[in-house]
N, C-alpha and C positions, 0 to 999 in steps of 0.2 A: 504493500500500500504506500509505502516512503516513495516507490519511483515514479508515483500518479501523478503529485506536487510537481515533481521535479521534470515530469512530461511536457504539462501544464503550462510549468512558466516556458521549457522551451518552443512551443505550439505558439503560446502567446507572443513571443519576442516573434516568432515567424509568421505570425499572421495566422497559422492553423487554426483547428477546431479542438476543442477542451475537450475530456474528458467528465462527464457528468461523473458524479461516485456515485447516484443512483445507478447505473446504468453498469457501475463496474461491479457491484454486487447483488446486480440480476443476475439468477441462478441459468437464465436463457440465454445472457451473453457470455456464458463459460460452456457452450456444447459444442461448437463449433463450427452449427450448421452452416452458418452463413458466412464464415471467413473464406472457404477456400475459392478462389477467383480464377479462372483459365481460360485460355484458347489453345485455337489448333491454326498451325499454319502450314501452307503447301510451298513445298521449293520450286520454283517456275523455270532453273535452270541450271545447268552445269552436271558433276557425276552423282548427284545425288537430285536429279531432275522428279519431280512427280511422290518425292515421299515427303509422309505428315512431320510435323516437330509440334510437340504440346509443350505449351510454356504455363507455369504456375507463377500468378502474379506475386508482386511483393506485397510490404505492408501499405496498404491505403489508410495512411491517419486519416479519414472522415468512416475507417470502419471500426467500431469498438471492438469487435471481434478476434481481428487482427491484431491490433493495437496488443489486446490481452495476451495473445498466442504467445507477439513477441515479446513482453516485457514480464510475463509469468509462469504460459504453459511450457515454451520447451525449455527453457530451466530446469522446471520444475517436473518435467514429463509429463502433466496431465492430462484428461482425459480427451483433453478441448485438441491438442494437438495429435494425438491419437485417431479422433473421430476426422480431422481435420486427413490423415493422411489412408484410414478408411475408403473415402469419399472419394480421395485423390486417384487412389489403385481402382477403385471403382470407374472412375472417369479415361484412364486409360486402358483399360482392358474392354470399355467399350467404343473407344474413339481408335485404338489400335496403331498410336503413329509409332513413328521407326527410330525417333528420339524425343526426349525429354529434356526440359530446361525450365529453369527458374532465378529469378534473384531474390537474394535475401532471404525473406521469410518462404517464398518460391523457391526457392536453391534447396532448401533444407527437405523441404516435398519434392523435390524432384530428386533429390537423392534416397529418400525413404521408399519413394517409388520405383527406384533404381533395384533396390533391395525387395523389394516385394514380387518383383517383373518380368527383372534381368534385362530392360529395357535401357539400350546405350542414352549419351547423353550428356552435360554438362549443368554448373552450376555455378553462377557470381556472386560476389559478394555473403557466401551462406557461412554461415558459425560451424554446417557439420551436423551430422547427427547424432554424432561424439563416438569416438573409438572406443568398445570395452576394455580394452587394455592397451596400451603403449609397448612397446616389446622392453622399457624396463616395467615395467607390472606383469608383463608376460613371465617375466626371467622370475622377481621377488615369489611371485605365484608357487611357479615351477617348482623354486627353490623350498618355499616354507612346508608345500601339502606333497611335493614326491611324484608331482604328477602334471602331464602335459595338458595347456588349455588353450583350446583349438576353438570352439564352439562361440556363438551368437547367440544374443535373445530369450527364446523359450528356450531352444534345445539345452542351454545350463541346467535351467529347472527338470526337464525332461531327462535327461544323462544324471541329475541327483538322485528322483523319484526311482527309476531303475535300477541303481544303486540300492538305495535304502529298503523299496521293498522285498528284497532277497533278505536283505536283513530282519525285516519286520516281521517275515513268516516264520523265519529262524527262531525268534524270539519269543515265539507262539499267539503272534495278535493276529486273526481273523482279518479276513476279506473288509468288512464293513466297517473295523476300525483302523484300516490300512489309511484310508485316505487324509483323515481329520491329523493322524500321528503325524504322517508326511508334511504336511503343512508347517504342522509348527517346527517339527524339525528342519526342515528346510529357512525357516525365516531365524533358526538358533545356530546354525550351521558356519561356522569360521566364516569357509568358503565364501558361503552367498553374503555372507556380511562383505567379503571382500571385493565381491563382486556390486553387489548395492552401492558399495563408497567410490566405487570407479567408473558406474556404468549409470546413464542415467536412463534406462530400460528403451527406447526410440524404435533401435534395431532389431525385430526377429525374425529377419530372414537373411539368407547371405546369397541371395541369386546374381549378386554383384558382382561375385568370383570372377574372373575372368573377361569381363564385361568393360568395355571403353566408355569412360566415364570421367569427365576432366573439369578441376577443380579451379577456379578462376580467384585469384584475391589479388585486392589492390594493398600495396605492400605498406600505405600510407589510411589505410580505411581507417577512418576513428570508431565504426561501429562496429565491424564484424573484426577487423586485425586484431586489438587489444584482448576479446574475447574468445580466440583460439587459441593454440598453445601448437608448438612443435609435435606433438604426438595425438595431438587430438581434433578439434574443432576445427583447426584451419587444414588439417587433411582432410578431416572428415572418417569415414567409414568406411570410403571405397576406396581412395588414393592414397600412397603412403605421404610424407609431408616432404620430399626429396623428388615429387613430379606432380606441387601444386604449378601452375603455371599466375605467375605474378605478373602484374600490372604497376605502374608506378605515377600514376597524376597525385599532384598532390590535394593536397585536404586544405579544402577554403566553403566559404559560401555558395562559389559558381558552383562547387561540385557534390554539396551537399555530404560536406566533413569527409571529402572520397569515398562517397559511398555510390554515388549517381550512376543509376542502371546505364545513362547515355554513355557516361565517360567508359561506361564497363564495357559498350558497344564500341566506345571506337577504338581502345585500347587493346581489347584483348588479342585480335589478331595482326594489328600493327605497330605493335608495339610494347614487348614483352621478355621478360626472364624465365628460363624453368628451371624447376629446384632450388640449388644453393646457390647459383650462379650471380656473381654482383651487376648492378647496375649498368657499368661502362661495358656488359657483355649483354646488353640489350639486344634482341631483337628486331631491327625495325623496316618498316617496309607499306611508307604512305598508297601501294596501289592496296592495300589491305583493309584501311579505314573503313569503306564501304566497298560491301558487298557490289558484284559485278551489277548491272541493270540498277543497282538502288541511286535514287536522284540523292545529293550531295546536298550538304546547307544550303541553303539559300542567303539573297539578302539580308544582313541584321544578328544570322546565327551563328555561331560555335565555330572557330577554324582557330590550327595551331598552326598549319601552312597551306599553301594554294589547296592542295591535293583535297582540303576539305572543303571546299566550294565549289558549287554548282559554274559560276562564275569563274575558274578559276585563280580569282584575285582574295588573298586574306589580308585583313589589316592585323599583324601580327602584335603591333604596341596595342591596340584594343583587345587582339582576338575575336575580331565579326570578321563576317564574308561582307567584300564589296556584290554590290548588283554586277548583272552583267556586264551593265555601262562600263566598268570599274570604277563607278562612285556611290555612295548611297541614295537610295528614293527617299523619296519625303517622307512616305510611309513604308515600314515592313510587307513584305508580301502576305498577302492572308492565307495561304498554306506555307507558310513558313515557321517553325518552330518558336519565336520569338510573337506573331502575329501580326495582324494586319492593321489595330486598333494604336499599335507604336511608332514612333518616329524614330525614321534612320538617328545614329548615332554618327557623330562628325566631331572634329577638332578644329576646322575650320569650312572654309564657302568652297574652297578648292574638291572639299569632297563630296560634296552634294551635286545633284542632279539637278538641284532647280541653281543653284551657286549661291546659297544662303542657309546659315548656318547660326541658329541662335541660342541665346542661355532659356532652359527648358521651362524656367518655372522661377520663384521666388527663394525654393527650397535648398539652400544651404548644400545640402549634398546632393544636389541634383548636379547635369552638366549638356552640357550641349547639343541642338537637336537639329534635325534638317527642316526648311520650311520652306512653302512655297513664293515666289518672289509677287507682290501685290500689282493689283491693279491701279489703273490711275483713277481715283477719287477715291484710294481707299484710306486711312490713315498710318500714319510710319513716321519712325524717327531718324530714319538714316537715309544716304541715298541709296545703298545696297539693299534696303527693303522693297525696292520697285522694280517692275521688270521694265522698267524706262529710265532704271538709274539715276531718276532725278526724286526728291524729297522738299518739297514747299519750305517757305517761313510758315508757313499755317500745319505744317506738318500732313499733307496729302499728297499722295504719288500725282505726279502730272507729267 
C-alpha cells in the first residue's frame, strides 16, 4: 500500500490518472480479468512473410488492473497474475501465431506463455518470470540435500509427493490420510522452504527448453534494470543472463526513465550488445531502425540520425525529423507521432517553411514555434510577421 502514494504523486507530477484506494481494495480489481490487453499481427514481408506474432501489451496506467499486477501481483505471485497469464495461454492457443512478444508487464506474459507453449518469441523491457535457482542456488542446493535439482514449478511438489508417499505407506498411514500428511509435510520440508525463498512460484512448465526466445533490456532502464539481478529477473527463465541482448538509450523524460516501448523498437535491432560485451563493442546498423516497408518518423518526431526520417533530414541538436522540404511545417503532420494539433519546432525563421519562427507562449519553459507569415491587415509587431515583409507604425501587415 506504501507504493500507491508514491505512484500517485509520480502520475500527478506527469499528468496521469490516480489511483482511487477505493478501487485498489476492490476484491474485483485483484482477479485479473480485465488486465490482460493483446493483438495479433501478420508479417507482410521478407522470410518470415505470412506468419502471426501476438504481442501482450504493457502497463496502461489508466488500467487499475495493470497498475496492481505491476506494483503487487508479480512480486508477490498472486493470483491476479496467474489468472492474468491463464487467459494469456488461453489467447494463444486459440489465435495460434508463430511468435510471441510483449513489453514490460507484456514481456513477463509472453515469457510465461513461452513456458506454457513452447511458443518462440521475445521480450522488452520484462523483470522475468524469475529463475528458480541461479546455478549458485543450484550448486548451495546440491550441496546441502545430496541431490540434483533439475525440475520447475509443480513438478518440485510432484517429485516430493512421490517421494514421501513411498514413505507414508511405509509408515502404515492409509490411502485417505496420504494426502492431508503430504501437504503439510511438504510446506515443513527444508527443501521446499528452500525452494519458497528463491522461487517466487510464476513458472510450471518448462516447454521453453530449447525454444528461441530472446530477452531484450535496456542496460540504462530505471524500471525493469534495477529490479533484475544477474541470475534472475533480467535473464528471466528462459535465457541464461550471458545472451540477454542489451540496449543502451539513456534514461531521461523523452524516454520515459529508459523504459519506452518506442526506444525499445528502435534500439533493439540497430543498435545493440549481447551478453557481457561492453558498450564500445556495440552493434550498430541505422538500415535496422525500421523494419523494411515500415514508413520512418515523420515531421516533428524522434531521429538520432537521417536514417530515422521519412524525410531523410534529422535535426540532431533537437533530435526531430525535418519535413520533406528539409525545414519544418507550421504544423506537425496528423499521422505523425508527435500530431497534427503541434507546431513544428525551430530555433530560428531559416527552418520553417513559412520563414517565421516565434516564442510559443508566455510560458517560461516553453521555446520556439513555426508560424504562418500574416496577411496584410492582419496585426504584427515585426516586419518578418508578414508575408509582405512590411509591418505598419499602426502595427498591421501592409
Amino acid at each position: 500500500a506504501t507504493l500507491v502514494p508514491l505512484f500517485n504523486v509520480a502520475m500527478y507530477l506527469g499528468g496521469g490518472s490516480l489511483i482511487d484506494c477505493n478501487e485498489l481494495f476492490d476484491i474485483e480489481n485483484f482477479d485479473g480479468k480485465d488486465a490482460l490487453q493483446w493483438s495479433t499481427y501478420t508479417i507482410m514481408q521478407g522470410p518470415h512473410e505470412g506468419k502471426k506474432v501476438l504481442a501482450f501489451q504493457g502497463t496502461d496506467f489508466e488500467n487499475v488492473e495493470q497498475v496492481l499486477a505491476d506494483i503487487w501481483s508479480v512480486p508477490m505471485a498472486t493470483n491476479m497474475i496467474r489468472n492474468m497469464r491463464a487467459e494469456a495461454v488461453k489467447v494463444a492457443e486459440e489465435q495460434k501465431p508463430q511468435f510471441i512478444t510483449g513489453h514490460s508487464l507484456g514481456g513477463i506474459i509472453a515469457e510465461l506463455v513461452c513456458s506454457e507453449t513452447g511458443i518462440p518469441g521475445a521480450s522488452f523491457a520484462a523483470l522475468g518470470a524469475f529463475d528458480p535457482f541461479s546455478l549458485m542456488d543450484r550448486e548451495s542446493y546440491e550441496k546441502r540435500f545430496g541431490m540434483p535439482f533439475d525440475d520447475y514449478g509443480t513438478e518440485i511438489k510432484n517429485a516430493f509427493n512421490a517421494e514421501q508417499a513411498t514413505r507414508l505407506a511405509l509408515e502404515g498411514y492409509d490411502v485417505d490420510e496420504v494426502s492431508s500428511v503430504l501437504d503439510k509435510r511438504y510446506w515443513e520440508d527444508d527443501r521446499h522452504r528452500f525452494v519458497r525463498e528463491e522461487y517466487n512460484g510464476l513458472v510450471e512448465n518448462n516447454k521453453h527448453n530449447g525454444v528461441q526466445f530472446e530477452v531484450v533490456m535496456n542496460t540504462y532502464d530505471m524500471a525493469a534494470q534495477p529490479l533484475s539481478s544477474t541470475d534472475g529477473a533480467a535473464c528471466s527463465h528462459i535465457s541464461s543472463s550471458c545472451d540477454v541482448r542489451w540496449t543502451w538509450f539513456p534514461a531521461s523524460l523523452s524516454t520515459n526513465g529508459g523504459h519506452s516501448s518506442q526506444y525499445y523498437a528502435f534500439k533493439a535491432t540497430s543498435e545493440f550488445t549481447t551478453g557481457w560485451a561492453e558498450r564500445a563493442d556495440m552493434t550498430r546498423n541505422n538500415d535496422l531502425v525500421f523494419l523494411p516497408g515500415v514508413q520512418k518518423n515523420l515531421a516533428c518526431d524522434y531521429c538520432e540520425s537521417d536514417a530515422f526520417c521519412e524525410s531523410g533530414k534529422c535535426d540532431t541538436s533537437d533530435r526531430v525529423c525535418y519535413g520533406t522540404s528539409g525545414k519544418m511545417p507550421t504544423f506537425c503532420p496528423s499521422n505523425s507521432v508527435t500530431g497534427g494539433d503541434t507546431r513544428g519546432p525551430c530555433a530560428n525563421a531559416n527552418e520553417c517553411d513559412s520563414d517565421r519562427c516565434e516564442w510559443h507562449s508566455v510560458n517560461p519553459i516553453s521555446e520556439y514555434r513555426c508560424y504562418d507569415r500574416l496577411d496584410n491587415g492582419d496585426s504584427c509587431n515585426e516586419h518578418s510577421d508578414c508575408k509582405s515583409n512590411y509591418c505598419n507604425w499602426l502595427f498591421y501587415c501592409s
